[in-house]
N, C-alpha and C positions, 0 to 999 in steps of 0.2 A: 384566524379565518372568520369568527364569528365575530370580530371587531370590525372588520373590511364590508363585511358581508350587512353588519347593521347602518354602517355608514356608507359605504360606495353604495349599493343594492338601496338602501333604504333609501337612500335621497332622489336616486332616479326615480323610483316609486311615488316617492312625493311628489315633485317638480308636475310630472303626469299626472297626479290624481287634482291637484291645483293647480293646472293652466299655466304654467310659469310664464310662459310667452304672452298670453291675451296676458294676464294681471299685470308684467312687465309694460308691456305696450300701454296700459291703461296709464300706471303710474306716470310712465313716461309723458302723455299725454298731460297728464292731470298737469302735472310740474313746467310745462310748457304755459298753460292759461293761467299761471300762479305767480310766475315771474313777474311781469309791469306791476302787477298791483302791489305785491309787497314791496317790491324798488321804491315804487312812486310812492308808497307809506312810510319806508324809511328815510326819504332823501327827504319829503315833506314835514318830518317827525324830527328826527336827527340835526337838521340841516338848521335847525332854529337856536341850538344850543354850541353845536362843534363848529367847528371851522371846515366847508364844504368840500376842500381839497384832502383831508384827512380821510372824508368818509370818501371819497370818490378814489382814494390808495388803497383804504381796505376792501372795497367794494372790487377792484380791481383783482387783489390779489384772493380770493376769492371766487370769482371769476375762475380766476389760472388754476385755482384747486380743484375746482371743481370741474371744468375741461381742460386737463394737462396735455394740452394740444397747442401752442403758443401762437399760432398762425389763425389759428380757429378762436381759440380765444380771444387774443385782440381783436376781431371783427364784433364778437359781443360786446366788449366793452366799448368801442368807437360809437356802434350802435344804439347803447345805452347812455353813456356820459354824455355823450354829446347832445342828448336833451335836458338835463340836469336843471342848467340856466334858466329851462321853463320851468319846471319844477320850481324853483327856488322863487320865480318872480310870481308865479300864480302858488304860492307855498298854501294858502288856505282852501284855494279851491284843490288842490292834488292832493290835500289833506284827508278832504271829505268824500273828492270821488275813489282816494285808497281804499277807506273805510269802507267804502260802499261795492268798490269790487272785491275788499277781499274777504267781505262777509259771504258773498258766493264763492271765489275763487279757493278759497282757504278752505271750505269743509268738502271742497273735490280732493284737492291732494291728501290733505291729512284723514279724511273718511275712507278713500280708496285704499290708501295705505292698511287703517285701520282695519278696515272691513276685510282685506288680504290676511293680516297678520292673524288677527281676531280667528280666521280658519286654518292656518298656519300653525297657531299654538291652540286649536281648538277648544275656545270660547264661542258658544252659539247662545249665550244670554243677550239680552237687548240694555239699553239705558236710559231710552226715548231720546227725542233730536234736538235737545233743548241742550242736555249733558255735553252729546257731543258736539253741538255745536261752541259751548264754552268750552269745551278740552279743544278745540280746534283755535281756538282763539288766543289758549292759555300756550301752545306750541308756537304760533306766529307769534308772543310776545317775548316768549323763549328766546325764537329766532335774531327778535331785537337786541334783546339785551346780551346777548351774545356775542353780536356787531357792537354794540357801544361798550361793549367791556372792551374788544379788541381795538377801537380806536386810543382807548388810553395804552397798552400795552404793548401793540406795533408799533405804534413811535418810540415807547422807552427802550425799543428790543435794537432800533436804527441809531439811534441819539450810541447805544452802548458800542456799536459796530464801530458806529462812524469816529469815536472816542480810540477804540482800539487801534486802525488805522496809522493813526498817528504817532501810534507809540512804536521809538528802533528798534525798542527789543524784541517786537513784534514782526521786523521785514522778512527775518528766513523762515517765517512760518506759513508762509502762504497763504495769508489769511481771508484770500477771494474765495481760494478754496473749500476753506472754513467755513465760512459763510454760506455758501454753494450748499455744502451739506446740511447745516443747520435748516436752511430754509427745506431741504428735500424732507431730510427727516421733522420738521413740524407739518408739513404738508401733509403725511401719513398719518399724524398724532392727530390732526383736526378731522381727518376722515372716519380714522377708527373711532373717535371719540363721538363723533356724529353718529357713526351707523350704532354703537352703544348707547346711545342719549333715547334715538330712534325705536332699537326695539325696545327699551325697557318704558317708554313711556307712554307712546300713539296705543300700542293693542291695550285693553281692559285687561287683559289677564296679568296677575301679579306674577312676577318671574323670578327665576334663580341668578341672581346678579352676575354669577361665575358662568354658568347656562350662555346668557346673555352678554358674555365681553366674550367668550369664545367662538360665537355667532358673528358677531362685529369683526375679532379676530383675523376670521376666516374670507369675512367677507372683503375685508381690508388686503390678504391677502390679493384673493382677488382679484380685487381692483386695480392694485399694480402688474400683477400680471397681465391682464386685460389692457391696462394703458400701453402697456409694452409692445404686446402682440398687433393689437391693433392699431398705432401709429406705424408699426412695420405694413403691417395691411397696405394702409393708405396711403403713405410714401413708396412703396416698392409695386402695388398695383392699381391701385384706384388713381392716383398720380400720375399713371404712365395710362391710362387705359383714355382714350378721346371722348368716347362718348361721355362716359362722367363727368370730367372736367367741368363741365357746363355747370353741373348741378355739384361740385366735388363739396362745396362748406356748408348747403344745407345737409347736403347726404351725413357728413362726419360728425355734426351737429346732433342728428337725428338720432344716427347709432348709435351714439356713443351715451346720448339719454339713456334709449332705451337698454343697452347695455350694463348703463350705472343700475337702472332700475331692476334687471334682472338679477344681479350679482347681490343686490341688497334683498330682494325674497331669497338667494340661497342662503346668503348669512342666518337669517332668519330660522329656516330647513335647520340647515346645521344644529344649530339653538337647541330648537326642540326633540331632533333625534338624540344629543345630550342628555337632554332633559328626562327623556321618556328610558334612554340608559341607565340615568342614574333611578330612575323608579324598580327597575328591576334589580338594580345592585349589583350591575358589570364593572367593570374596569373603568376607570374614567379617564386613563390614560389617552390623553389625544396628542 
């Protein structure tokens, strides 16, 4: 009772005393005026060393993790690849206006983020805006190197598929299948590892690493749950409903931000009600 009661009770408590919804809606926001610019710094950055259809598959698939909605998804990506080519011809001028937007754009989402978590796991110290504005710049390089790690690795993961394939002793194994799941289950391993990357590094406050993957954990949870529900949502009534229609892929678009951005302040919640358990010496049975 006193485990439910610290964690069900407690987290409602939270969510209330920190705004989940305005901080949600904000992130969500923030993350919406963050997108071109770091695209257009990647594809301008990237695009000079890789071969441009590598990064425009990972960039893709990425995309689809990120809104596991396949209908919704592909309209961003049509939407974005298919400027690319200018990017690529004007590559020094997308270079510098990147640079240039995502010196603003960049310390709204990772500051917002910040500035949430930071009262989240309650740190009310300052660092001046010099700090965070290079911790903001050191996460968007993160971000980089992340994508160009993945560009050498998704293709050795397809080179291996497409190798298997071909092999008979391979046919009664079903290996679309196989694959099918592989890809689902990395899809979860990138998010969780995301939303663990997330809190252990944006807030200033130093964490309990275990604290911190059980945050991610939960929120990862989550997230599949949430994609679940609310593709049923939107297929069973916002689908059938007329007046929507009109506006159906900004609306799914929108929620579904703000949604990712909600579920990522719970993981967070989570964390520190952990956190603040294991201070007192309960159970840490979760």
């Amino acid at each position: 009772m006193q485990f439910l009661n610290h964690y069900v009770i407690g987290l409602l408590k939270r969510l209330d005393e920190h705004h989940i919804f305005l901080a949600g809606a904000g992130i969500a926001f923030s993350l919406i005026l963050s997108t071109i610019p770091i695209l257009l710094l990647l594809f301008a950055l990237l695009g000079k060393f890789i071969d441009p259809l590598t990064i425009q598959d990972n960039i893709s698939k990425i995309i689809t993790t990120m809104i596991p909605y396949p209908e919704y998804a592909e309209f961003i990506k049509i939407a974005i690849l298919k400027r690319v080519p200018e990017v690529y011809q004007y590559s020094t001028t997308a270079f510098f206006l990147g640079v240039i937007g995502l010196f603003f754009t960049s310390t709204w989402i990772f500051s917002s983020m910040r500035t949430i978590l930071n009262e989240i796991f309650g740190y009310d110290k300052t660092k001046g805006i010099i700090f965070g504005l290079l911790r903001d710049f050191g996460m968007v390089l993160l971000v980089i190197v992340m994508i160009l790690v993945s560009t050498f690795v998704l293709p050795s993961i397809n080179i291996f598929i497409t190798a298997t394939e071909n092999l008979n002793f391979l046919v009664n194994f079903k290996v679309d299948k196989i694959v099918h799941a592989i890809y689902s289950l990395t899809s979860v391993i990138v998010v969780l590892f995301l939303f663990f990357l997330f809190y252990l590094l944006i807030p200033y406050s130093k964490l309990n690493k275990k604290a911190v993957f059980i945050g991610a954990l939960w929120a990862t949870i989550f997230w599949e749950l949430a994609r679940f529900l609310f593709g049923y949502y939107v297929e069973n009534f916002l689908q059938t409903n007329q007046f929507y229609q009109a506006f159906l892929l900004v609306i799914v678009l929108l929620f579904w931000l703000f949604y990712a951005s909600i579920l990522f302040l719970v993981g967070a919640e989570i964390a520190q009600l952990y956190i603040e358990r294991m201070k007192l010496g309960g159970d840490q049975t979760f």
